[in-house]
PyMOL CGO cylinders between C-alpha atoms (Angstrom):
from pymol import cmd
from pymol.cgo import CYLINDER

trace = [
    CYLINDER, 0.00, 0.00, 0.00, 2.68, 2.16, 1.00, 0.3, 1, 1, 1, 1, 1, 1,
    CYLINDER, 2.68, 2.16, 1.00, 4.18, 2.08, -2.75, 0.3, 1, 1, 1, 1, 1, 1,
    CYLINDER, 4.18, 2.08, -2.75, 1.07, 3.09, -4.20, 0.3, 1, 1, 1, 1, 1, 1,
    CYLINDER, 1.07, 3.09, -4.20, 1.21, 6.22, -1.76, 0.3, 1, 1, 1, 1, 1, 1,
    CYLINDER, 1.21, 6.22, -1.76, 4.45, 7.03, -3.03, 0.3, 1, 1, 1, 1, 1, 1,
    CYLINDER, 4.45, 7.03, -3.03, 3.85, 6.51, -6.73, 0.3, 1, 1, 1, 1, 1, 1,
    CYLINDER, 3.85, 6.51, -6.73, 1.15, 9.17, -6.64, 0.3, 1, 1, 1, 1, 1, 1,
    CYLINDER, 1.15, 9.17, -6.64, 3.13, 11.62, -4.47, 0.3, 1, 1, 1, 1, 1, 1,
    CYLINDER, 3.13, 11.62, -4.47, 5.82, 11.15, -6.96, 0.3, 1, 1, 1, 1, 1, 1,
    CYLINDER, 5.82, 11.15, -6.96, 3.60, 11.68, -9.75, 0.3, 1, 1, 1, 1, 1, 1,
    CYLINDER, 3.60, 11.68, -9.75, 2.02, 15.01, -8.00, 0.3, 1, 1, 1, 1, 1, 1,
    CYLINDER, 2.02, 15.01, -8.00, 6.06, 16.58, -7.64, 0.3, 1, 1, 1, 1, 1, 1,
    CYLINDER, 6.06, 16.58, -7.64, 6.55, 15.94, -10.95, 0.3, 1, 1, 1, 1, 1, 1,
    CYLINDER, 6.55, 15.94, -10.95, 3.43, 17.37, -12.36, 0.3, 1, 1, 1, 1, 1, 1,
    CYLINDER, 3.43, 17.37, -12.36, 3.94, 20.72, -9.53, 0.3, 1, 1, 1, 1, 1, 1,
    CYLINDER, 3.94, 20.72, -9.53, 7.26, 20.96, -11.63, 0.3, 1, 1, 1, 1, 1, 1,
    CYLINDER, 7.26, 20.96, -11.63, 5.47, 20.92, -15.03, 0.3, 1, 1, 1, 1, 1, 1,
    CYLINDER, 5.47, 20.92, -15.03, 2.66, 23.37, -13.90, 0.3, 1, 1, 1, 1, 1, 1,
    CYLINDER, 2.66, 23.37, -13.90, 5.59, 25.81, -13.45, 0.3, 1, 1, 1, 1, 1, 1,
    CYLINDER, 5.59, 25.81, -13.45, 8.20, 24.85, -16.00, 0.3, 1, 1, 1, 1, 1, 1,
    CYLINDER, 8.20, 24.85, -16.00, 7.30, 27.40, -18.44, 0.3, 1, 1, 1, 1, 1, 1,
    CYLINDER, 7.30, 27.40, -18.44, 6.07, 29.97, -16.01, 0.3, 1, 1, 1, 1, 1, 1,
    CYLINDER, 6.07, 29.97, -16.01, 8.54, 33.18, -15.58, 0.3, 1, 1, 1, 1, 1, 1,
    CYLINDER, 8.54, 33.18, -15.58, 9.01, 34.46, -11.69, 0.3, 1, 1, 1, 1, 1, 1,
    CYLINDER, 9.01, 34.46, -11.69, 6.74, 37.88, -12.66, 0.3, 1, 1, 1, 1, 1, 1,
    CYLINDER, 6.74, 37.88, -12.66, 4.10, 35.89, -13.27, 0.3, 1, 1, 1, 1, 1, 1,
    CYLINDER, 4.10, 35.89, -13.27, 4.40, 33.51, -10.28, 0.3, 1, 1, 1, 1, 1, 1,
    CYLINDER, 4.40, 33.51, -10.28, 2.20, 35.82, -8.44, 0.3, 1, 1, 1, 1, 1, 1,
    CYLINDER, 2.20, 35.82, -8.44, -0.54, 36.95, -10.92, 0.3, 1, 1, 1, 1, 1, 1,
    CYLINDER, -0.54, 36.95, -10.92, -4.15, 36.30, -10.63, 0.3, 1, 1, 1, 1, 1, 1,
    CYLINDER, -4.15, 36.30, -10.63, -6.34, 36.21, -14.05, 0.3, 1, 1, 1, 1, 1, 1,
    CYLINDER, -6.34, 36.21, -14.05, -9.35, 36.73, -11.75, 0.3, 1, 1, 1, 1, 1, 1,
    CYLINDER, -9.35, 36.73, -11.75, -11.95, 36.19, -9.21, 0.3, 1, 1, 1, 1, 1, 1,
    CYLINDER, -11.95, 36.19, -9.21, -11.42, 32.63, -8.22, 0.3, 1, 1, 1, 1, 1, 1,
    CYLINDER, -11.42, 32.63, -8.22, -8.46, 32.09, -9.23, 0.3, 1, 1, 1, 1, 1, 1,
    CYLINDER, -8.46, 32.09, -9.23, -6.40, 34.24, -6.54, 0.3, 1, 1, 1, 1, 1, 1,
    CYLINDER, -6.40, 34.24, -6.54, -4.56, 31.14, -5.30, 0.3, 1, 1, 1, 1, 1, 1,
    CYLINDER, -4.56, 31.14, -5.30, -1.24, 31.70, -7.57, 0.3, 1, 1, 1, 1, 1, 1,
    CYLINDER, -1.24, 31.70, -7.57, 1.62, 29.70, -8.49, 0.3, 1, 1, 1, 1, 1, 1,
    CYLINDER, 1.62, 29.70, -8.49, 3.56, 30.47, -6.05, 0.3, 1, 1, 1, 1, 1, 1,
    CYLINDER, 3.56, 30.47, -6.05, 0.94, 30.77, -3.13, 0.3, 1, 1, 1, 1, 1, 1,
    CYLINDER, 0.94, 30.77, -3.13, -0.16, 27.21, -4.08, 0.3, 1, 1, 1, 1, 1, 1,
    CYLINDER, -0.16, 27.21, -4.08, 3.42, 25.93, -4.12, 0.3, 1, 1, 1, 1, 1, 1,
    CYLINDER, 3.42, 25.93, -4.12, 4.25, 27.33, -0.73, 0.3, 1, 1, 1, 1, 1, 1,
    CYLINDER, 4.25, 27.33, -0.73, 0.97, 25.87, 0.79, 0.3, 1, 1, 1, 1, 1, 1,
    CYLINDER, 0.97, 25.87, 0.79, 1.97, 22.53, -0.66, 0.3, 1, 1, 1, 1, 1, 1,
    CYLINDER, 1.97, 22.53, -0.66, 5.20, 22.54, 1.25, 0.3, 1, 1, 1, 1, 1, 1,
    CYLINDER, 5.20, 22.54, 1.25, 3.08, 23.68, 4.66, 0.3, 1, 1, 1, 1, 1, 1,
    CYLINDER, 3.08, 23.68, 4.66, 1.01, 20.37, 3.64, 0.3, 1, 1, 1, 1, 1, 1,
    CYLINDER, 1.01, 20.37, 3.64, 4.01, 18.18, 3.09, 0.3, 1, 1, 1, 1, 1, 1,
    CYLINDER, 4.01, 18.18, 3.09, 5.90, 19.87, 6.36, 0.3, 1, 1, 1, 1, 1, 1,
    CYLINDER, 5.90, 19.87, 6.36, 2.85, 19.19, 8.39, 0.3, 1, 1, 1, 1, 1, 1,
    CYLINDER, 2.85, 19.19, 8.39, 2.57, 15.55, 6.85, 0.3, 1, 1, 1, 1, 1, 1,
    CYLINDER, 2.57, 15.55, 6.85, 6.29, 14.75, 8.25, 0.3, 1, 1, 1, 1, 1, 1,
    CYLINDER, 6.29, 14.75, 8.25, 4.88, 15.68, 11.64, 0.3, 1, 1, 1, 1, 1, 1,
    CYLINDER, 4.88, 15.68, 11.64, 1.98, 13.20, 11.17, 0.3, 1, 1, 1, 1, 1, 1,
    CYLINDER, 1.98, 13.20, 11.17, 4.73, 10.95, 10.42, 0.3, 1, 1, 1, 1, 1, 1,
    CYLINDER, 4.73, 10.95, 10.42, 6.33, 11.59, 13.54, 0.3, 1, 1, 1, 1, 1, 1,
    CYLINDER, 6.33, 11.59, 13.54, 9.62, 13.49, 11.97, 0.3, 1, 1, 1, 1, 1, 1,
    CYLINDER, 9.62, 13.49, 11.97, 9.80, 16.97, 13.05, 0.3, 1, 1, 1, 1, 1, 1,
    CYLINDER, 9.80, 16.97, 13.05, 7.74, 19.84, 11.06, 0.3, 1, 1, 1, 1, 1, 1,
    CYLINDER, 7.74, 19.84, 11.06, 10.63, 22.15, 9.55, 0.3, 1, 1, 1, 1, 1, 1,
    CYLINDER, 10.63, 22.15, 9.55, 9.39, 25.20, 7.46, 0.3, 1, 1, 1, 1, 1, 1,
    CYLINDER, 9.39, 25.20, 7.46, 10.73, 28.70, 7.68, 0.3, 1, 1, 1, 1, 1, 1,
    CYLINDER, 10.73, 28.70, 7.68, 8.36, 30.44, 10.19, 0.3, 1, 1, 1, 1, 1, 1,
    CYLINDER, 8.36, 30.44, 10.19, 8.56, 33.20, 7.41, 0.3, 1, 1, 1, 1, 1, 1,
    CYLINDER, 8.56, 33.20, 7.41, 7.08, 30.68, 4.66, 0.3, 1, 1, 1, 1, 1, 1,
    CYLINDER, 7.08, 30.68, 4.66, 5.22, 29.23, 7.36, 0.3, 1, 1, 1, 1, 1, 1,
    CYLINDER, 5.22, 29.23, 7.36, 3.15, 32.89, 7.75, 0.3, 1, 1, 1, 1, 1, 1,
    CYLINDER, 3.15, 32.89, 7.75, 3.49, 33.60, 3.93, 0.3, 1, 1, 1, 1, 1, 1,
    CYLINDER, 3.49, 33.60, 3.93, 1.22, 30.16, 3.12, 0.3, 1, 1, 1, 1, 1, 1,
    CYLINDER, 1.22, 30.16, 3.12, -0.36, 28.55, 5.57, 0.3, 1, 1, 1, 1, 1, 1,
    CYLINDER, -0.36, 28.55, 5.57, -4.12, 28.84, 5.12, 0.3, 1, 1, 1, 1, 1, 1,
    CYLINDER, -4.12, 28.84, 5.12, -6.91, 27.24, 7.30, 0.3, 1, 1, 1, 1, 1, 1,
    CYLINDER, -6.91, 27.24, 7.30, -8.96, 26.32, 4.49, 0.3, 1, 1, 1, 1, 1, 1,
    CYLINDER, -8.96, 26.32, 4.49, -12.49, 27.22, 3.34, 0.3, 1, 1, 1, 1, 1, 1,
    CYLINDER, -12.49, 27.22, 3.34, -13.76, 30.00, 4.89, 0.3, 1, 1, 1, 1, 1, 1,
    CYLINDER, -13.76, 30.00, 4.89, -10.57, 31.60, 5.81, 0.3, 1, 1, 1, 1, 1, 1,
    CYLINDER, -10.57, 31.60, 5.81, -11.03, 35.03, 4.38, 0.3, 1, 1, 1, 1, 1, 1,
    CYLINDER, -11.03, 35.03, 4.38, -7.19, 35.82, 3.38, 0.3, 1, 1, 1, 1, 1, 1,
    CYLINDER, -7.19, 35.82, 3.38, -6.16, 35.74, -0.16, 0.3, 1, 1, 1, 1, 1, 1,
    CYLINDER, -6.16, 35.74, -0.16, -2.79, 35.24, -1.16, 0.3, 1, 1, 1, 1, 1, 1,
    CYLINDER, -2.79, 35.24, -1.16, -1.37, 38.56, -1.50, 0.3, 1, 1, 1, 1, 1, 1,
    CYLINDER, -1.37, 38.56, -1.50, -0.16, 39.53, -5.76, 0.3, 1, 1, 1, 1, 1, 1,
    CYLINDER, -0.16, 39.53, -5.76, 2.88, 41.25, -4.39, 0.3, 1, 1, 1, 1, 1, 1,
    CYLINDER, 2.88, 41.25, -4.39, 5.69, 38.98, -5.74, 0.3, 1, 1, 1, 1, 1, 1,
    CYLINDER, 5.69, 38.98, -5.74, 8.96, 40.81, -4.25, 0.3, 1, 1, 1, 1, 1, 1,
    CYLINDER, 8.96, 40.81, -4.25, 7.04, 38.98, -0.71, 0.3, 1, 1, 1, 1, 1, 1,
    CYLINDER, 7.04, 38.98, -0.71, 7.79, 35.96, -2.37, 0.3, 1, 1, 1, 1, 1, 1,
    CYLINDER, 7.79, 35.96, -2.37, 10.75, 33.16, -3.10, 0.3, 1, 1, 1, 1, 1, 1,
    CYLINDER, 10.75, 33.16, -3.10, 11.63, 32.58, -6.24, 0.3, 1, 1, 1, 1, 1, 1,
    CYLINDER, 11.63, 32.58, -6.24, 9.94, 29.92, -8.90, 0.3, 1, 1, 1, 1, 1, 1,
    CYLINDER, 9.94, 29.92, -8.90, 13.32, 27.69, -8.12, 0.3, 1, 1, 1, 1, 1, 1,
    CYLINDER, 13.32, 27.69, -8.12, 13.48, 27.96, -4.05, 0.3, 1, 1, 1, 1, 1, 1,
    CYLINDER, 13.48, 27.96, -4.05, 9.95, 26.85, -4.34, 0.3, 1, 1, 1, 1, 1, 1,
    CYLINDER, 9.95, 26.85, -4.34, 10.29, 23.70, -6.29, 0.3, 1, 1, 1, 1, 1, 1,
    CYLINDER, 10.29, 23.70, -6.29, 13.44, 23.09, -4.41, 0.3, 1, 1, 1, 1, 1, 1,
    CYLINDER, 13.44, 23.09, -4.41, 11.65, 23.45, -0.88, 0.3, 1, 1, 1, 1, 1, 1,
    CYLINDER, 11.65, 23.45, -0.88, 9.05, 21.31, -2.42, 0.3, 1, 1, 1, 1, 1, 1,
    CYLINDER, 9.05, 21.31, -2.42, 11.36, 18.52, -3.84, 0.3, 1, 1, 1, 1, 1, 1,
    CYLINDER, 11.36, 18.52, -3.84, 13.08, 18.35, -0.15, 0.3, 1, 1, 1, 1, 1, 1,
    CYLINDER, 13.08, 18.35, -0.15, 9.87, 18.28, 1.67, 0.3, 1, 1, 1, 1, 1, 1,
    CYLINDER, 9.87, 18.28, 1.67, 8.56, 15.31, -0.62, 0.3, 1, 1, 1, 1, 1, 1,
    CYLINDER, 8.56, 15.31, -0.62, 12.04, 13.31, 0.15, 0.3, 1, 1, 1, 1, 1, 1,
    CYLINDER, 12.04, 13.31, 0.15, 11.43, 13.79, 3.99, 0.3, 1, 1, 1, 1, 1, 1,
    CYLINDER, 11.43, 13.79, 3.99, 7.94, 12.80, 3.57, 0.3, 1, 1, 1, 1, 1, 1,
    CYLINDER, 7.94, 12.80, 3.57, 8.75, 9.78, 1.26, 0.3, 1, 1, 1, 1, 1, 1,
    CYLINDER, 8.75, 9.78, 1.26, 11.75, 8.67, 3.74, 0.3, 1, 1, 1, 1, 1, 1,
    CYLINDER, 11.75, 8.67, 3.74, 8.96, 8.66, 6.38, 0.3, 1, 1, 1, 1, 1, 1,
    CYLINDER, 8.96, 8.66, 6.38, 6.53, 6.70, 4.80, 0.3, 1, 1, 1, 1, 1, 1,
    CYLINDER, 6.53, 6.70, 4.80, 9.25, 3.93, 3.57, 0.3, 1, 1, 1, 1, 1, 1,
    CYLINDER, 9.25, 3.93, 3.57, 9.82, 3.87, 7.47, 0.3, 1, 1, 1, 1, 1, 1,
    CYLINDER, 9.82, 3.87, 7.47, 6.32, 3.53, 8.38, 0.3, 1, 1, 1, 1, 1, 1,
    CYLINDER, 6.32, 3.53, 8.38, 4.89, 0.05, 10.01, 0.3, 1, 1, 1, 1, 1, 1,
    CYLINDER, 4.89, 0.05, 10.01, 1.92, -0.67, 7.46, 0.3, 1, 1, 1, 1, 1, 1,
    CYLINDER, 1.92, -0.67, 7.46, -0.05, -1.55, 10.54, 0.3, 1, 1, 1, 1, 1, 1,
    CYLINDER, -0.05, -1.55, 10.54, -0.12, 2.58, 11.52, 0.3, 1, 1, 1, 1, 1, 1,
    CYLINDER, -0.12, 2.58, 11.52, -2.32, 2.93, 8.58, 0.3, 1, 1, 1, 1, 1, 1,
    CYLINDER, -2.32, 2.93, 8.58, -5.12, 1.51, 9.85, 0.3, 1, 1, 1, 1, 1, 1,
    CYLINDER, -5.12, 1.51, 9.85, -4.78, 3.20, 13.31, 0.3, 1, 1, 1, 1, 1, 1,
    CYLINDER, -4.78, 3.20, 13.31, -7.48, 5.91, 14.11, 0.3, 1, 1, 1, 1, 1, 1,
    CYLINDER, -7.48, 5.91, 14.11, -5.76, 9.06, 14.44, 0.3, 1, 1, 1, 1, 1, 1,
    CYLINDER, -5.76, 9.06, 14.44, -7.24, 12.74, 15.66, 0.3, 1, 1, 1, 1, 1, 1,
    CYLINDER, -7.24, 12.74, 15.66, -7.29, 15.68, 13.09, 0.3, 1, 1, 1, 1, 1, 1,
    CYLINDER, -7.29, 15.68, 13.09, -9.27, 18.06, 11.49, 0.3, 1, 1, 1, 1, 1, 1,
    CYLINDER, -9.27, 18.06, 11.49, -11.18, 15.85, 9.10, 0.3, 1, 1, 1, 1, 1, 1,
    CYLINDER, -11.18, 15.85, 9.10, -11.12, 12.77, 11.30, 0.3, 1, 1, 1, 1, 1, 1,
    CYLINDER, -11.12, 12.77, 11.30, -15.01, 12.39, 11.04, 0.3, 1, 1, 1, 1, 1, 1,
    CYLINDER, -15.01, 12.39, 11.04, -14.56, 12.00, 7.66, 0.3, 1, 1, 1, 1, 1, 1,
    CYLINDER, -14.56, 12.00, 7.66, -10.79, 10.29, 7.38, 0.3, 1, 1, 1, 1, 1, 1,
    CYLINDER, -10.79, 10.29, 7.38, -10.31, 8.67, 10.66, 0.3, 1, 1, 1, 1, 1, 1,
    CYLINDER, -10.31, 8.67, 10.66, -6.94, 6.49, 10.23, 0.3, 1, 1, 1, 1, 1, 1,
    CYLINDER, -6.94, 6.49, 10.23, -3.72, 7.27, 9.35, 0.3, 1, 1, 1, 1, 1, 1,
    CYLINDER, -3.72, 7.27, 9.35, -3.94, 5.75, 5.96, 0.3, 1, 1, 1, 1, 1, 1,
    CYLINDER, -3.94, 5.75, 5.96, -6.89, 8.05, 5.42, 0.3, 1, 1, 1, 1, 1, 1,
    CYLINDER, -6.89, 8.05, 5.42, -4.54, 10.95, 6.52, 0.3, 1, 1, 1, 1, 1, 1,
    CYLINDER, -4.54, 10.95, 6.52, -1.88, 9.90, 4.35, 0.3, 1, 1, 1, 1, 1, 1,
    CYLINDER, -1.88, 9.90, 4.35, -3.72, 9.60, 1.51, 0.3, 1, 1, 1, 1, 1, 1,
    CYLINDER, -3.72, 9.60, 1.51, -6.00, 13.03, 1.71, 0.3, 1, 1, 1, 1, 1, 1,
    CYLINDER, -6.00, 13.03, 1.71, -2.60, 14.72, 2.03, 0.3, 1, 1, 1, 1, 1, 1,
    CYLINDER, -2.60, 14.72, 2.03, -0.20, 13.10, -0.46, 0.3, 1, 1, 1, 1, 1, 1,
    CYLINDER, -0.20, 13.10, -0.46, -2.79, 12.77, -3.08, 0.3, 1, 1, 1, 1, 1, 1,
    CYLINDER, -2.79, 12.77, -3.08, -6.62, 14.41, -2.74, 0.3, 1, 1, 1, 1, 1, 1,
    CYLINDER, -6.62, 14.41, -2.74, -5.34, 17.36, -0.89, 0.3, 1, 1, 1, 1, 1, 1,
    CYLINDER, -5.34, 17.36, -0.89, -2.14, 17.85, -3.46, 0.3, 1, 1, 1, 1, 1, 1,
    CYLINDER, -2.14, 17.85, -3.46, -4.26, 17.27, -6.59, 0.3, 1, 1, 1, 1, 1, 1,
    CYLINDER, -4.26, 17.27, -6.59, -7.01, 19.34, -5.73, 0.3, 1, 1, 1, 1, 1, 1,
    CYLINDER, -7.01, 19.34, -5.73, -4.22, 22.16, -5.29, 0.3, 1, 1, 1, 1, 1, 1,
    CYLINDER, -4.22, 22.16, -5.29, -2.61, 21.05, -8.22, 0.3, 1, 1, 1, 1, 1, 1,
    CYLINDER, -2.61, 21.05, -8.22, -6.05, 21.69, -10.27, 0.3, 1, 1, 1, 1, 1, 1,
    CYLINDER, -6.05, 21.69, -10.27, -6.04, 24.52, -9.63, 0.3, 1, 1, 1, 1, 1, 1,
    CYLINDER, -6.04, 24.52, -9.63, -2.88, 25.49, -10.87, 0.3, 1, 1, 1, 1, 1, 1,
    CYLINDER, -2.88, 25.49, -10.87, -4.12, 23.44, -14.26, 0.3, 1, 1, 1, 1, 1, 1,
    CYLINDER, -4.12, 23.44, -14.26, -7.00, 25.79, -14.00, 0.3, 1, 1, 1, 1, 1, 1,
    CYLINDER, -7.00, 25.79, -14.00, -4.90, 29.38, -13.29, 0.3, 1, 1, 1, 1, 1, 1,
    CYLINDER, -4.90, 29.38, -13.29, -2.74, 28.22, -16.66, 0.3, 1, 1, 1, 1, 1, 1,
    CYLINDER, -2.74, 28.22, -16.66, -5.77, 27.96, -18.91, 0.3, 1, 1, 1, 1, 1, 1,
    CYLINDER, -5.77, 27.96, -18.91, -7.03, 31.28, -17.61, 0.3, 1, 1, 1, 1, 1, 1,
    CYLINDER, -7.03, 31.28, -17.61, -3.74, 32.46, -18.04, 0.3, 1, 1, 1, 1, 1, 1,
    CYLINDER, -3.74, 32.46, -18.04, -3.58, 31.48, -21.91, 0.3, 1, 1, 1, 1, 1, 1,
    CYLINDER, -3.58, 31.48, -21.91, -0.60, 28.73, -21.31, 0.3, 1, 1, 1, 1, 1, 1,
    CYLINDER, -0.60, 28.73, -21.31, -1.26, 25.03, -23.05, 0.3, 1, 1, 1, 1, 1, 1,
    CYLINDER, -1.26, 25.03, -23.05, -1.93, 21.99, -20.80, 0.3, 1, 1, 1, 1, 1, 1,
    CYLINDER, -1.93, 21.99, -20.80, 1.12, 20.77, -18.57, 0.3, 1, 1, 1, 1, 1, 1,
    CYLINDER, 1.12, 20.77, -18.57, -0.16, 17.06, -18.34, 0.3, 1, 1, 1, 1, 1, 1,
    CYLINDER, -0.16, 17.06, -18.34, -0.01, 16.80, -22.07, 0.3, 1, 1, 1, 1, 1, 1,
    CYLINDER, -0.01, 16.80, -22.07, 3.88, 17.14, -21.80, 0.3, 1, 1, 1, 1, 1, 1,
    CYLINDER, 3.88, 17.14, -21.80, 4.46, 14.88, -18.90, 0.3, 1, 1, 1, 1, 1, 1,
]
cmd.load_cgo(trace, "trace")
């Protein structure tokens, strides 16, 4: 089970690189409109909080930059803040896939560690009513959670005139 887990978190860093392959830093932080605030680099920076908060979940430590930290960590629906257009607030397109690509290694090192047995153990978060083992944790973050954020992105390059990014993976 554990290598289908990391076949799909694989598959989600290398399509995050794709979304942003062609993508220059000055546009990293643009919005084409309503909806669509959640930018490049807003949505890269909350999938590091994700995969920094998945370690922890892991039991490994959660290391991210309190700076980042601030900068992209979101509560979810209904949080009112928008991810602000001012790119100079920003790291670049590269620190962010590099952050990224280290964050997935700790996360995949934890996971190889993992007894398989945790996965069925109920564990306590925020959608535990709906996802109440660790598998189920796993699983929403690696892969629901990533690819829903990762749709968007899809979605913010159509608006933004660019050609599909799966179609050159």
């Amino acid at each position: 089970m554990k290598n289908f887990l990391i076949n799909s978190f694989h598959f989600n860093l290398r399509y995050a690189r794709e979304l942003v392959a062609d993508v220059d830093d000055a546009l990293m932080t643009k919005s084409p409109g309503k909806g669509l605030e959640n930018h490049p680099a807003f949505t890269l920076g909350h999938l590091i909080s994700a995969a920094a908060l998945t370690c922890k979940y892991l039991g490994g430590p959660y290391d991210m930059d309190p700076n980042w930290e601030k900068l992209f960590k979101r509560k979810g629906p209904g949080d009112p803040r928008t991810p602000d257009p001012d790119n100079t607030l920003y790291p670049t397109k590269d620190q962010l896939i590099k952050e990224l690509a280290r964050q997935h290694s700790r996360v995949e090192n934890l996971l190889r560690e993992l007894d398989e047995a945790r996965l069925v153990e109920p564990t306590t978060w925020r959608f535990d009513s709906f996802l109440p083992t660790m598998g189920d944790l796993l699983f929403f973050m690696c892969i629901t959670h990533a690819s829903m954020h990762l749709g968007q992105l899809a979605a913010w390059r159509r608006a933004m005139g660019l050609p599909s990014a799966l179609a050159r993976l």
